[in-house]
N, C-alpha and C positions, 0 to 999 in steps of 0.2 A: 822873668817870672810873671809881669804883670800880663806880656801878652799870653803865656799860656795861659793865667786864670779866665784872660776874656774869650780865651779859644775856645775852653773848657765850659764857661758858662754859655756860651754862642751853641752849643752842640746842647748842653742841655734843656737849651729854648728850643732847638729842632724837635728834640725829644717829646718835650712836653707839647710842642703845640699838636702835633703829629697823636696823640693821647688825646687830646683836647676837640674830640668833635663833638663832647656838650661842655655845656659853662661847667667852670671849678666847684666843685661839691662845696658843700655848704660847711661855714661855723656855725652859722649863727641859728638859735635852739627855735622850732617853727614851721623850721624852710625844709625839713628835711622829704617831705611826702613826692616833692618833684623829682626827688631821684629812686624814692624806694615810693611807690603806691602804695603798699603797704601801710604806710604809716600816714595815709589818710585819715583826718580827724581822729587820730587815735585814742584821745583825751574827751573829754565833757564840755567843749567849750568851741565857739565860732574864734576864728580868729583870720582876718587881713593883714596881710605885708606886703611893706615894701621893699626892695633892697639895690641898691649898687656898689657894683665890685669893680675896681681898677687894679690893675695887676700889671705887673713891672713899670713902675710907674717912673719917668724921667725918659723911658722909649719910645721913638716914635712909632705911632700907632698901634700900641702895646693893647691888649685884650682889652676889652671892656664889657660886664652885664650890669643891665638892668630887669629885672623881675618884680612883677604885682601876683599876687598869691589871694585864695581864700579855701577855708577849710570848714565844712561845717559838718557835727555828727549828728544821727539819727538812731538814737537812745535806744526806742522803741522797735526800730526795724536793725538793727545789730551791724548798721552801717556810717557810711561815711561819703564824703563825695569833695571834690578838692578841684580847682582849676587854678593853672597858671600863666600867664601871660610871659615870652619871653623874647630880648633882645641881645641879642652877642655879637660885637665886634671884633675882628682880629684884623690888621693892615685892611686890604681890599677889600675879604671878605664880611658881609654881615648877613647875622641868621635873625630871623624875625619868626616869632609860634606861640600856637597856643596848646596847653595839654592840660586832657581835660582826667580825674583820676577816680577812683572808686575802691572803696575797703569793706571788705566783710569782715565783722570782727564776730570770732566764735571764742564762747565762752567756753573755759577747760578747768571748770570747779572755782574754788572757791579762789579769787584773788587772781586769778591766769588768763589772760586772755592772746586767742592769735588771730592777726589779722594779715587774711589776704586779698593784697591789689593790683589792679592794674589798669593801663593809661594809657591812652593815644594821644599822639601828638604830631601836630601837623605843621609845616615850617614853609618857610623860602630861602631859600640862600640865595643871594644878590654878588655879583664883583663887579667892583668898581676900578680900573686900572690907574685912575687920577688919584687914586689912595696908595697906589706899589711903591714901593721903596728897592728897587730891582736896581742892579749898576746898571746895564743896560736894558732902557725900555723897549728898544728894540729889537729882544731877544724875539725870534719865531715863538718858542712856547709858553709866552704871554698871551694873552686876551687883548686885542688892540679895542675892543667897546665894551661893555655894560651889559653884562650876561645875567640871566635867571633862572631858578629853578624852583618848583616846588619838593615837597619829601613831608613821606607818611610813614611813620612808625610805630610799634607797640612795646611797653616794658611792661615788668610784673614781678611783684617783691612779697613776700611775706616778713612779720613782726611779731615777733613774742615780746612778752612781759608779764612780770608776775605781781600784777596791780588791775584794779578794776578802772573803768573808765574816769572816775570821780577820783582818782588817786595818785592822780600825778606830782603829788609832792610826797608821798610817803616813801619807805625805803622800798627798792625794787632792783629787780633784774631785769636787761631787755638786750635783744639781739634781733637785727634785721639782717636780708640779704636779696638783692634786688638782681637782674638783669635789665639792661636798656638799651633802643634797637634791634629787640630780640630778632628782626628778619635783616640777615647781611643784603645790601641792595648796593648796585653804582647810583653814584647820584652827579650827573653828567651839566657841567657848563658848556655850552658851544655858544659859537660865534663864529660865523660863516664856515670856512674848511676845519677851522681848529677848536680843542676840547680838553677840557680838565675833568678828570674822574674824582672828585671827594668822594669813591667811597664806604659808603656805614658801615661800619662793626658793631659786633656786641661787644657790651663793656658790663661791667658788674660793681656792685657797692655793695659794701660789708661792713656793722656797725655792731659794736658790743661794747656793752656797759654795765656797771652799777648806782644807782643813787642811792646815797648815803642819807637816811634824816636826821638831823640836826636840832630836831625841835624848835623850826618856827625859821630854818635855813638846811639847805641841804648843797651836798658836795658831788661829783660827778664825773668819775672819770671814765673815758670809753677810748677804744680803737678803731680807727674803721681805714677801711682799703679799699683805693679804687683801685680795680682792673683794665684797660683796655685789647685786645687782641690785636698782636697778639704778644703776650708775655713782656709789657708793658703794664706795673705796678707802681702802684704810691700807697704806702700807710703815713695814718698819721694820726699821733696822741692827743686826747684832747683831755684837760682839767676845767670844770666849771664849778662855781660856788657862787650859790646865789641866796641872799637874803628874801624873804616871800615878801612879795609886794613893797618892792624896797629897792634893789640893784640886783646886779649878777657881776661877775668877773670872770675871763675864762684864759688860760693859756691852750699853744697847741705849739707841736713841733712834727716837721712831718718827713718822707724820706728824703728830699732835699735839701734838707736841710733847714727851712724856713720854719722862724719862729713868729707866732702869733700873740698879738695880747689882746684880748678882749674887753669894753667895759656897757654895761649896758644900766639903764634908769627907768625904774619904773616908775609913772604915774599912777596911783590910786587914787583913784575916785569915793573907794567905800560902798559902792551900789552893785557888785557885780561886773565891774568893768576897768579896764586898766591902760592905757596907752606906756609899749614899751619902744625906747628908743635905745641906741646899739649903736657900737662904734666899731672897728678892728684895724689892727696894722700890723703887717709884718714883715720880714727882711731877713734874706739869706744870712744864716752866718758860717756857712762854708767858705773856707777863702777862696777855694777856685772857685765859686761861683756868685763870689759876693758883686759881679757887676750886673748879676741879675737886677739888683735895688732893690726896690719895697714896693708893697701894694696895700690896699686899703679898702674896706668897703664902709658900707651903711646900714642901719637898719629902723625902718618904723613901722611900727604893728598894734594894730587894737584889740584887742582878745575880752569876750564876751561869755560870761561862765554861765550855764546851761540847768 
């Protein structure tokens, strides 16, 4: 039994990685504009972050991101504009980029607004063969040096919600939907006679929700699902409950089974300004795939209300 469960989780990592040619969509509440443009400064307020993500942690050379983010809206011109800095590891390969993003947000009467964005983003993918965890390094369809690449791509999401910009803690409706990579391309390693094809798909993010107010704390539950192509799916529930300038708390459980918990602290200043810091952990609880482990990120951010 315990070797099927590792069989069974070993296949599910092929799966996943094989989906995984961007970093793992986001918990943490913020970060979301890197995967849906859309949801570029959607809100009244500047905000920088930071984040890192480690994912199946106890494995060698298990995934790793780090991302630096900024969001700032423009009141007056019914826009938005967001750039992200990003780094992703998995075993040999690492993807280094920057993507730069832009939201129109139109207004649809009293309380409604939708925004639409979209992003370019420009990468390198790097292999490093001293990083392979292969039985044989001597396999021909290895990479025997230190290959590169660069890669240009564009997404583009729309956002609704039934809140004006200055209202992000009031009770609301919202629902986004993004594609990313929207032009399929190969994206070619070589190294003298020999080559690895990564590649790019479109892939899509899908996000719907409710916030609940609470008078002076609101609750939050949404869905959201990534796609990759092809026919290559993950949903996953998310609960947040956050006290206003105070903490947040959030669960998430998704189709693999992985349960999240979330805890986050707010700094208040009292001037308009607030430093928030964020935790997460979570761990398969499927038993064929509980050898997957856990994973963990970070989160720190300054949000500046407008």
């Amino acid at each position: 039994m315990r070797k099927l469960s590792l069989i069974l989780g070993f296949l599910l990592m092929v799966v996943l990685l094989r989906a995984q040619q961007n970093p793992v969509s986001p918990l943490f509440p913020g970060t979301q504009f890197g995967w849906n443009p859309g949801m570029t400064a959607a809100w009244n307020y500047l905000e920088a972050n930071a984040t890192y993500t480690q994912q199946w942690a106890g494995f060698d050379a298990a995934p790793k991101q780090i991302s630096l983010g900024i969001q700032y809206p423009f009141e007056g011109l019914n826009m938005g504009l967001g750039m992200q800095l990003l780094r992703d590891e998995t075993g040999p390969l690492q993807q280094t980029g920057i993507q730069l993003a832009y939201a129109y947000h139109i207004p649809l009467g009293y309380n409604q607004r939708l925004s639409l964005g979209v992003s370019a983003k420009a990468s390198q993918l790097r292999y490093d063969p001293s990083k392979e965890l292969a039985v044989d390094l001597s396999d021909p369809l290895l990479l025997e040096g230190i290959a590169s690449t660069q890669h240009f791509n564009f997404s583009a999401g729309a956002y609704y919600r039934t809140a004006d910009l200055d209202d992000w803690t009031e009770a609301h409706f919202f629902a986004g939907l993004s594609l990313q990579q929207v032009i399929p391309q190969d994206l070619l390693l070589v190294e003298d006679n020999n080559s690895i094809n990564f590649r790019r798909e479109w892939q899509a993010y899908a996000l719907i929700g409710y916030r609940f107010d609470l008078d002076g704390a609101f609750i939050e539950p949404s869905l959201q699902v990534d796609y990759a192509f092809e026919n290559i799916y993950l949903p996953r529930f998310n609960l947040l409950f956050e006290m206003e300038d105070a903490f947040w708390a959030g669960l998430a459980m998704d189709g693999t089974f992985s349960a999240s918990l979330q805890l986050g602290y707010v700094i208040n200043t009292g001037n308009y300004w607030n430093l928030r810091l964020g935790v997460f952990a979570s761990r398969n609880v499927n038993q064929q795939s509980v050898g997957l482990g856990s994973s963990y990120g970070l989160l720190a951010a300054y949000r500046l209300e407008l």
